[in-house]
Structures are given as structure tokens and as C-alpha cells.
C-alpha positions in Angstrom: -199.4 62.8 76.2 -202.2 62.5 78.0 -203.5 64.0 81.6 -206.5 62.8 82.9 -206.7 63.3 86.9 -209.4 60.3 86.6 -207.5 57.1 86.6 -210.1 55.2 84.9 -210.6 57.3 82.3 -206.6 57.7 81.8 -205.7 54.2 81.4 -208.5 54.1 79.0 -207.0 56.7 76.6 -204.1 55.1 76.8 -205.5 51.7 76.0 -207.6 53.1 73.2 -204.4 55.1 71.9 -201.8 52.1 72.4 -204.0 49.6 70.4 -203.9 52.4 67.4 -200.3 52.1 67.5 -199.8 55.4 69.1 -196.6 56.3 71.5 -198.6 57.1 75.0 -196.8 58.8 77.6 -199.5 59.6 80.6 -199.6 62.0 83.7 -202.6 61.9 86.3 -202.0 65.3 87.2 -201.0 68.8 85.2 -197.5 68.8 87.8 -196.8 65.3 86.4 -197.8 66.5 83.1 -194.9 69.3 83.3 -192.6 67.4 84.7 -193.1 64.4 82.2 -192.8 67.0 79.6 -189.6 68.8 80.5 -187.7 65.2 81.1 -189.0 63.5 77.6 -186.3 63.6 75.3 -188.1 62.7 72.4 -191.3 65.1 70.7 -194.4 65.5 71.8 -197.2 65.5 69.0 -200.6 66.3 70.8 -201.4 66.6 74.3 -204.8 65.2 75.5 -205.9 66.9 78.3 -209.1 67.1 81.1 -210.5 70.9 80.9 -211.2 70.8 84.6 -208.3 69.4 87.4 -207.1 70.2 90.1 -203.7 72.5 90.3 -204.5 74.3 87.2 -206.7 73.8 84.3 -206.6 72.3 80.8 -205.6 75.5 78.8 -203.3 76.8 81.4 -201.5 73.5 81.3 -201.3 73.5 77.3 -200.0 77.1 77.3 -197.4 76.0 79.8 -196.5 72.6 78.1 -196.5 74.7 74.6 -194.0 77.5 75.7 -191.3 74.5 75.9 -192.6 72.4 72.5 -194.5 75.4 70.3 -195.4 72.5 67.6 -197.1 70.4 70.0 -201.3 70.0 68.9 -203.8 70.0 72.1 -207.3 67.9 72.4 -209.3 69.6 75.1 -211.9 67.1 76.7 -214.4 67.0 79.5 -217.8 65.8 80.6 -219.0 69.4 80.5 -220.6 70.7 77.3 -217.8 72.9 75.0 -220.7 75.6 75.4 -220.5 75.4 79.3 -216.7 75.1 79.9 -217.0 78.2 76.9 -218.9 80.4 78.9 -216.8 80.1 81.9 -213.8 81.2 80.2 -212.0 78.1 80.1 -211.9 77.2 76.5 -211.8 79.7 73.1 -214.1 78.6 70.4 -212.2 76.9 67.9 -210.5 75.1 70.3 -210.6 71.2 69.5 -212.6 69.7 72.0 -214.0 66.0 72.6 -216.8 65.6 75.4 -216.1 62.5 77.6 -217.9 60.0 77.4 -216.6 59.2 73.8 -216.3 56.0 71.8 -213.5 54.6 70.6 -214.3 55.5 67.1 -214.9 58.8 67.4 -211.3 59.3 69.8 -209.8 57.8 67.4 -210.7 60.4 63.9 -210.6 63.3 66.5 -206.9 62.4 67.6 -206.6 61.6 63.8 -207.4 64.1 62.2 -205.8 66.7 64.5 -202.7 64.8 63.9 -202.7 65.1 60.2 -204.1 68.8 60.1 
């Protein structure tokens, strides 16, 4: 799943994950995002999220969407460094985390390899 509150940047994540093969389901906002998640029947295996949107944040949205699917994997990304969305509280260190604007190649072994770890 991912939410993205930008629609330019969310149709692109799901082009970039469709043409990997990847199941896609999408939400431009974290409501939609709850919703979407509570009404899929099927699993859930990583939730790509925007640190910063309106409503609520990033984490506050994967600790929501986790309480209903505890095996679900998050990506974190935003335009702000990891170290300035760190220091305002937003993200813990270790978190996995993806700074927009990213390539194709390097969305692709981050999704990857949180997938398979």
C-alpha cells in the first residue's frame, strides 16, 4: 500500500511498483489509507508512506494500520533529510526510510530488500 498525499508522486510509486510486478493498492490520504486497509480482504506486505501529511503523520498512520495487520513492513519516505524529520520526533533511528526524490533503481532494492528481510 502506498499513501502519498502528492498525486504525482503517488501514481508514480505505483507505476514504478506495478511494472515490478508488485500488487499496488494506493490511498492519497492517511483516512483513505485506514479505510482501504480495514476493507482489503487480502494481506498487506509493506506500507509505503509520506512522513509528513496532512490529518496525521507517517508513523502515526503505520502504528494505526499495524494494530489491525502486526506483520505488515513500513517504508518511511520524504523530501526532508532522515536527520531532520529525526530530530523533530517523527521518525526512530532505524526506521527504514527512502528520501524522495528517488530513482527507480534504488525504490526498487529498498522495497526489496525490506520485503525479503
Amino acid at each position: 500500500m502506498v499513501v502519498e498525499d502528492e498525486g504525482a508522486i503517488l501514481k508514480l510509486a505505483e507505476r514504478m511498483l506495478n511494472s515490478l510486478n508488485y500488487d499496488v493498492l494506493i490511498a492519497s490520504s492517511p483516512v483513505e489509507a485506514l479505510s482501504l486497509s480495514e476493507m482489503h480482504e487480502g494481506t498487506i506486505d509493506l506500507l509505503i508512506t509520506d512522513v509528513i501529511m496532512p490529518e496525521m503523520n507517517g508513523r502515526e498512520l503505520s502504528e494505526r494500520v499495524m494494530t489491525r495487520r502486526p506483520g505488515m513492513k513500513c517504508l518511511f519516505m520524504s523530501g526532508y533529510t532522515a536527520d531532520a524529520i529525526a530530530q523533530h520526533g517523527v521518525l526512530k533511528a532505524g526506521m527504514n526510510f527512502l528520501q524522495k526524490p528517488f530513482s527507480k533503481q534504488d525504490f526498487s532494492m529498498k522495497v526489496r530488500a525490506i520485503l525479503q528481510g
